[in-house]
N, C-alpha and C positions, 0 to 999 in steps of 0.2 A: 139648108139647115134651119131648123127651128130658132133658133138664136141670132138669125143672119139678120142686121137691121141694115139699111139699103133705101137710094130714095122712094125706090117703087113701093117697097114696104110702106114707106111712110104716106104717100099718097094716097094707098088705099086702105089707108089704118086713118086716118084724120077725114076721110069720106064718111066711114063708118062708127067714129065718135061723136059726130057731128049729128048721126041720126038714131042713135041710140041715149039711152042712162046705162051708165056704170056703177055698181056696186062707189069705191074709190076713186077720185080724181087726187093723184099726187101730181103738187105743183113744185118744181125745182129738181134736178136730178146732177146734184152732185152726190156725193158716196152716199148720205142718209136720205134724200131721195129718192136712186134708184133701189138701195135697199127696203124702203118700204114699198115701192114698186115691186123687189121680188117676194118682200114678206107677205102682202096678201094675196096675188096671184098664187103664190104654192099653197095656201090657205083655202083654194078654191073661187075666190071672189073674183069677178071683173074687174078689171085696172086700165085705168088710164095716166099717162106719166106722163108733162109735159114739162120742155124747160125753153126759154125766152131764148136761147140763144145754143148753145152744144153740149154734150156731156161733157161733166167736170170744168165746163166754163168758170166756174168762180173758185171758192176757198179750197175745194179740196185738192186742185191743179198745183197749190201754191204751198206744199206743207214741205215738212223737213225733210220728207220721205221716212217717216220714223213709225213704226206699230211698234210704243211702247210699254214698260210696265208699270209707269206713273213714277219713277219716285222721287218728283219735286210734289208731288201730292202727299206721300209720306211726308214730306218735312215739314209738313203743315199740318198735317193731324187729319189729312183727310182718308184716312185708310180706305172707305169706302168705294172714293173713286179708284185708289193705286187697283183695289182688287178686280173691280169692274174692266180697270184696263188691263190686268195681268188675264183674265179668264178672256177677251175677246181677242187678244194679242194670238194664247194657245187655239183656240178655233180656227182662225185665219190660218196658224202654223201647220197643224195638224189636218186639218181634215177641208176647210172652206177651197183657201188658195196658198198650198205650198208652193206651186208654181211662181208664185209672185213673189211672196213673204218669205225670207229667208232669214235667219239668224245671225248679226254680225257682230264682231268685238271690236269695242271701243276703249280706247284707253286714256287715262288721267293721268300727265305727268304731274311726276311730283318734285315741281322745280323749287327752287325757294322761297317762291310767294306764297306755295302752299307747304303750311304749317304740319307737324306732326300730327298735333291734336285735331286740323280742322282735316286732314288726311286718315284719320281715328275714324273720326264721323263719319266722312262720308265712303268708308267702308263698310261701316255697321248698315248704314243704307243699302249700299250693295247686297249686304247678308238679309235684310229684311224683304228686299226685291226678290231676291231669290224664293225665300219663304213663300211669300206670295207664289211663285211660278209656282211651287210646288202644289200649293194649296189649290191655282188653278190646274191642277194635274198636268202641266207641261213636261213632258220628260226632259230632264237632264241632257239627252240624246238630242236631242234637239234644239235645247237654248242651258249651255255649260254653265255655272256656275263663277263666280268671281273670284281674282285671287292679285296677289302681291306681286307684281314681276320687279328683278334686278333692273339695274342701270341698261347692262348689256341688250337684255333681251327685248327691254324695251325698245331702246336705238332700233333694232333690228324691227320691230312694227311700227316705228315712226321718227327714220331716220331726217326727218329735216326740225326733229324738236332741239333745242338746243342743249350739249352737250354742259355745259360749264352748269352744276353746281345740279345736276340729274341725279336724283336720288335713284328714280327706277319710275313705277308707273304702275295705277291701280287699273287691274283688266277686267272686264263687265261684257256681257255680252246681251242683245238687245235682239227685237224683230225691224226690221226694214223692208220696204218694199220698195223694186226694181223702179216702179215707174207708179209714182200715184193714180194719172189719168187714167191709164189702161187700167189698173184696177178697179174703179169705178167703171169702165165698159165693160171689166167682166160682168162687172153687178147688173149692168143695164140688161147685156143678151142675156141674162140668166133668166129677169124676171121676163124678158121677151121668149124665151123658151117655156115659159109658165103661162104664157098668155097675155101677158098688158101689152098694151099698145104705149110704146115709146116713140115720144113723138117730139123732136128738137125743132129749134124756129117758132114756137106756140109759144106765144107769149098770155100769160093770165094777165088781165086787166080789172078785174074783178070780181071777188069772190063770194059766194053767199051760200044760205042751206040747202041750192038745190044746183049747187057746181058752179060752173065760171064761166065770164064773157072771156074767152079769146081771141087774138089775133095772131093768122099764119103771116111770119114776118119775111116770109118767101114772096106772098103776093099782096100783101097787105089787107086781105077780106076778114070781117068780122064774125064769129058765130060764138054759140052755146055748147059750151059739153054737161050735159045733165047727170047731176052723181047724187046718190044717199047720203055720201061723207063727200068732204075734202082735208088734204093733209099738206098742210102748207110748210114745205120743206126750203124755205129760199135763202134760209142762214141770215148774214148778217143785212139782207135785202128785205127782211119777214113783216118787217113795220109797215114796209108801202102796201101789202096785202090784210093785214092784219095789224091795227092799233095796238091791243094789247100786248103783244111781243115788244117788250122792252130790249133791247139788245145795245153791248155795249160794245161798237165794233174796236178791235184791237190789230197794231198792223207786225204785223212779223216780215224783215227784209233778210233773203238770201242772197248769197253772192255769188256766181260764176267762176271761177278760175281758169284759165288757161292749162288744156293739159302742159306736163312738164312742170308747171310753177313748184308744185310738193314732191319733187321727184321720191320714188319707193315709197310711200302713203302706203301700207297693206292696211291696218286698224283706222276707226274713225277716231276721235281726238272729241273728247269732252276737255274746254277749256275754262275751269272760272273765270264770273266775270268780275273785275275789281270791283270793292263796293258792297258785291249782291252777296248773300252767304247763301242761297240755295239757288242760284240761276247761272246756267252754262252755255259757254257756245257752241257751235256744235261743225268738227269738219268733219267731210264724209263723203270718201274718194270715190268714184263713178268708175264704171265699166268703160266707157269711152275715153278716158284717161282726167275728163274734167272735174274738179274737184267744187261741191258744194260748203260756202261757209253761213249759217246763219245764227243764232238767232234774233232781230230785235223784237222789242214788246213794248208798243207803242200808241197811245191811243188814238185814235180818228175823229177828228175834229171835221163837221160838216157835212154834208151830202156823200152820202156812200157811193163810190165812182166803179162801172163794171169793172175795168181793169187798175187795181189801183199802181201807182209807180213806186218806186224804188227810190226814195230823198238822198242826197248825195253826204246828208248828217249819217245815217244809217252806214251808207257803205265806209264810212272813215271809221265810225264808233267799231263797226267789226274786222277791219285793218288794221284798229289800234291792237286790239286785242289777241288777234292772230298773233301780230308782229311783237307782241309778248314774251312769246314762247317760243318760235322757229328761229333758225340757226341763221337765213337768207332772208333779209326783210322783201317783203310779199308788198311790190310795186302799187298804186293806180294802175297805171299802163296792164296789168295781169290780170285785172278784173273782166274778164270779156261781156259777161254781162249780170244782170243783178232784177229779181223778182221780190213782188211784196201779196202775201197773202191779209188776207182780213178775216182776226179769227171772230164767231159771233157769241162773243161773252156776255154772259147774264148782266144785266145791270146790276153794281153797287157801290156803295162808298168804299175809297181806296183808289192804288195804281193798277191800272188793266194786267201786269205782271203778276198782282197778288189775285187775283179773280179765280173763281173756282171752276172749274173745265166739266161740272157736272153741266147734265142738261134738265131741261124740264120742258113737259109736254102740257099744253095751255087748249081749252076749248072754250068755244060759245057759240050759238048758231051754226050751230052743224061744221064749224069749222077746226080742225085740229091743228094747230101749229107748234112745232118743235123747233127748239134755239139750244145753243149752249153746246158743249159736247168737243167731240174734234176726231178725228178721222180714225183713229182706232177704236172706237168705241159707233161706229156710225152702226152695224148690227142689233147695237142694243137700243140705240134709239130711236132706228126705225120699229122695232118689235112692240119698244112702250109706244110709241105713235099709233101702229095699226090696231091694239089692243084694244084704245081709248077710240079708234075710231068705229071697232066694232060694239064696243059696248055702247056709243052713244048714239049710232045708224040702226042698234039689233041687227045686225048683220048673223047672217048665217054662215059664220067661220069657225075653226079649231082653234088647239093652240096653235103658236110660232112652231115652224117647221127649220129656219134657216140656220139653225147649228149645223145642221146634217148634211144640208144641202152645198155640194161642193158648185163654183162658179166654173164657168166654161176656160174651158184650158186644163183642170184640176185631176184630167182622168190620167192614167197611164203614161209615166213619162217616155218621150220616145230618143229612140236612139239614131245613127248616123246622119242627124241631121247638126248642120250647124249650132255652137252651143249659145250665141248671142238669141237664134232665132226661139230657142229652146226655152231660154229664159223670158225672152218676151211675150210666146206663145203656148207654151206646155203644151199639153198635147193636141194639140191646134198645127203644131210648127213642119208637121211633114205637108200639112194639107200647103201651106203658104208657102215651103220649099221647092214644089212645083212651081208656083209662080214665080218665085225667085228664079228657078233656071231660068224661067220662060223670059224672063227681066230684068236680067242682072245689072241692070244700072246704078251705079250708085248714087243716090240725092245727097248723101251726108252721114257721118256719125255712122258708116257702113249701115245705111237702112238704104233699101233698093226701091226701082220704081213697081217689082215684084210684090212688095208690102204695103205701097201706097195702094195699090190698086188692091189687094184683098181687105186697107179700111175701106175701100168707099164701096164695095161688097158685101162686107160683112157687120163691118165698125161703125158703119152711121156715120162717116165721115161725108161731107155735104159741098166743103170745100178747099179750099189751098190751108184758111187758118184750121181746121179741124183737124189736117192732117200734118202739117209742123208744128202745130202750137199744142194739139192734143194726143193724138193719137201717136205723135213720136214725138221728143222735144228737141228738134232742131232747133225751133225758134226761139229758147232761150239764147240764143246769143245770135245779133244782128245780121253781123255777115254771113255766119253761118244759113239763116233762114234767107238771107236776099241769094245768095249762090245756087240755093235750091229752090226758088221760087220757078223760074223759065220751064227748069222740068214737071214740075209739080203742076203746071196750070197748062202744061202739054196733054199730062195725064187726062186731067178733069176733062179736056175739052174730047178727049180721044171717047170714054166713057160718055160722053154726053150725049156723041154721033155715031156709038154702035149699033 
């Protein structure tokens, strides 16, 4: 397949960057990365896409799992962005990656800490979200509109809220996506189906107007990728490449649950947070029975660390909060494990919580760097990146093509195939079902040694972390990823000596 990345791919794609100039060198490929990776490749231009270390390595592995419609951006006057997010939300739904993005309701009880009046508002919110979808032509059909539920009907989408003094619950319905990481791989194979060379382990060390010194962190040798442009996509890392990106990194911590802990969860759970008048927490049950809680907003003080941790203030501040509301207070001991993303927010005065999630695209010397922004909205910020890169290269491109373009998985949903596989794979999932039979071993989270073995095929999965920590998430919780290490590095070595 055109789209299959692989190490031998990568060997002889990093041979041949090495001796050529590319039109584009995009440096960092998480979601707005490899989207500008697939925006100028379908554009016609040569691409080259490298990231220091694996797809989705950094911020965008680390999000709520939410393609939303902004509206804590509404409560602040920024319509702008709500809209920007409400139109990229409908593209992903509708036509990019339904496969992935699906539509889920969340519901707000309305216990006694929240007020009539401040339950007034933040329905009118709801109705103006709505508007928005409309306006970005989302059907109805696809993300329902909001409405008032009873006491009863509430319990019944989120029986473990607490019953005593439940008025009912304000119901909203959102996009999500299944699995952030994979999302960002569809983006990768996509633009790898277009032509750029995706090339992970390439670390840039230095950037200038006529491309970059990198080094392959596989064998540690030095070389040159010679480009027109460069598009420095590396988020809240963008300063060590480029001074002029101010960025204000910001830490957001999720939490893990143990399945069982929320027993009957069907709805996600917008929870206010005491204090804040427009900032909520967010639960939001999993297919594998494990339940997500996030969110904090916190800012980052010091050296931006590849993987940042999880503070054991954060995991209390959103147990406090949890244990608010639910009926069974939600132990330590339940926490099985807990991630912290780093969002990369514009510089400004103020709390990193009030900072604006737009982005902006900055040049000088031939180099284009984009900050700011967040994971729904990554299509449009690669589109104004490739734009400014063509207009300041003269590059010989069109417009953006990538509303149109669906990501791999996006064709034809298929049938009698398992429905986990289906969701992770779209139509992808009869090809990897063969290998399932072929492999029916389970490593974890019912993902088989059949799927490890079509990432490191297909997904550019390179090693043991690529393929728990990215391309499936076992490895958000400990023992989970140590039970399936023995298998997982049986794999790699069996693929090594074929």
């Amino acid at each position: 397949m055109r789209s299959s990345l692989n190490a031998a791919r990568r060997a002889r794609e990093l041979r041949q960057v090495a001796e050529e100039r590319v039109d584009v060198l995009v440096v960092g490929l998480g979601a707005t990365g490899a989207g500008a990776a697939l925006d100028a490749a379908s554009r016609g231009l040569s691409v080259a896409a490298i990231d220091a270390h694996d797809l989705a390595f950094g911020t965008s592995r680390w999000s709520s799992k939410l393609i939303h419609g902004g509206l804590r951006y509404l409560a602040r006057g920024q319509v702008d962005v709500a809209y920007e997010s409400a139109v990229e939300r409908g593209i992903l739904l509708r036509r990019t990656a339904p496969h992935l993005v699906k539509a889920h309701p969340f519901a707000l009880p309305l216990t006694p800490a929240v007020s009539r009046r401040r339950a007034a508002l933040i329905m009118t919110g709801y109705r103006i979200g709505d508007a928005l979808r409309a306006a970005a032509r989302t059907p109805r059909r696809l993300l329902p509109g909001p409405r008032r539920l009873g006491a009863a009907r509430a319990h019944t989408l989120a029986p473990v809220v607490r019953a005593d003094g439940l008025r009912g619950a304000l119901l909203s319905w959102d996009g999500r996506v299944l699995d952030d990481a994979r999302l960002v791989v569809a983006i990768a194979r996509t633009a790898a189906a277009h032509g750029a060379r995706v090339l992970t382990r390439c670390r840039a060390l230095r950037l200038s107007d006529e491309g970059a010194t990198v080094r392959d962190e596989l064998t540690g040798e030095e070389f040159g990728i010679r480009a027109r442009t460069v598009i420095n996509a590396t988020g809240v890392w963008a300063r060590s490449l480029d001074p002029q990106a101010d960025v204000r990194p910001s830490r957001g911590t999720h939490l893990v649950l143990r399945p069982g802990t929320l027993p009957g969860l069907i709805a996600g759970l917008h929870l206010p947070i005491p204090g804040e008048s427009n900032r909520f927490a967010l639960v939001l049950p999993q297919r594998d029975g494990r339940v997500y809680v996030g969110l904090t907003d916190e800012p980052l003080e010091g050296p931006v660390p590849d993987v940042p941790e999880a503070p054991e203030e954060d995991v209390r501040t959103l147990l406090e909060v949890l244990n608010g509301v639910v009926e069974t207070q939600v132990t330590r001991e339940a926490v099985a494990g807990a991630y912290a993303g780093l969002r990369p927010l514009l510089r400004a005065d103020g709390r990193t919580a009030d900072l604006s999630r737009r982005h902006a695209v900055l040049s000088g010397g031939g180099v284009v760097t984009v900050i700011g922004g967040k994971l729904t909205t990554y299509r449009r910020m690669a589109e104004d990146a490739v734009d400014r890169a063509v207009s300041i290269g003269n590059l010989p491109a069109g417009r953006c093509r990538t509303r149109k373009i669906p990501l791999v998985g996006a064709g034809p949903q298929p049938s009698g195939v398992p429905a986990l596989l289906a969701e992770r794979y779209g139509s992808e999932a009869p090809a990897v079902h063969e290998l399932v039979k072929a492999y029916p071993e389970e490593v974890g989270l019912g993902i088989t040694v059949g799927e490890l073995i079509w990432s490191t095929q297909h997904e550019g999965a390179l090693d043991e972390g690529d393929l728990l920590d990215r391309r499936t998430r076992i490895g958000l919780v400990r023992e989970d990823r140590e039970r399936a290490l023995p298998v997982t590095r049986e794999v790699l070595e069996r693929i090594r000596h074929a």
